[in-house]
N, C-alpha and C positions, 0 to 999 in steps of 0.2 A: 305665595304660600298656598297649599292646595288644604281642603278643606276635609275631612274626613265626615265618610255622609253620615247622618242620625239613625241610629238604630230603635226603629219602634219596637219592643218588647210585647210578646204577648201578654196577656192579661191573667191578673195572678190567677190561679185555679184551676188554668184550663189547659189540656191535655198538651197543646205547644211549648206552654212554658213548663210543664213537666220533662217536655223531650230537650226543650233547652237545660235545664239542670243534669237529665240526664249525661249530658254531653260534653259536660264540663272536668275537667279532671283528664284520667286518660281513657273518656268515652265510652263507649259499648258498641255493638257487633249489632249486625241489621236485627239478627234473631230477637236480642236481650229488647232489642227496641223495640220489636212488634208484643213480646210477651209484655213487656210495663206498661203500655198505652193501647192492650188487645187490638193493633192494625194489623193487615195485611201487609204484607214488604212494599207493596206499589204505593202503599196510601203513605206510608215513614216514607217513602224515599221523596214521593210528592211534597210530605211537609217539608223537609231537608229543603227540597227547590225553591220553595214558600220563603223558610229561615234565608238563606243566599238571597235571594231578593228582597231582602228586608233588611239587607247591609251587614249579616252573620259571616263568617269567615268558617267555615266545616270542610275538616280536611278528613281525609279519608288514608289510615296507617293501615299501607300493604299487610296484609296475610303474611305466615308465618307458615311454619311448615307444623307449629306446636299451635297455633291461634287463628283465627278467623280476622276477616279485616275489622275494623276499628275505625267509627265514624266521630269525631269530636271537634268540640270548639279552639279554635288557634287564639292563645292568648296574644295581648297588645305586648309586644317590646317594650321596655319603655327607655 
């Protein structure tokens, strides 16, 4: 059986776990992300690298020719 690793959750209040709620559902687009947590693109795309190493699953929905890409959490199968 192979083990599926722990995910440590940021801590309630603070602007990660904001970007983690943000992200849930059908996501949001680099922009909406830096406007709700006032970052820069580098620093969301940095936490994004942060969340992935901390055993978060964030997929990235192609662009659209009507939409911008779409960064969100991959729910569990079950």
């Amino acid at each position: 059986m192979t083990e599926q690793p722990t995910i440590h959750a940021p801590k309630d209040g603070t602007k990660e776990a904001r970007l983690v709620e943000a992200l849930k559902g059908k996501g949001q687009t680099l922009d909406q992300l830096c406007g709700l947590l006032s970052w820069q693109p580098h620093t969301v795309r940095a936490a994004l690298t942060r969340l992935r190493k901390r055993g978060y699953v964030i997929e990235c929905v192609a662009k659209t020719e009507t939409s911008a890409a779409r960064f969100k959490l991959r729910t569990a199968k079950s």
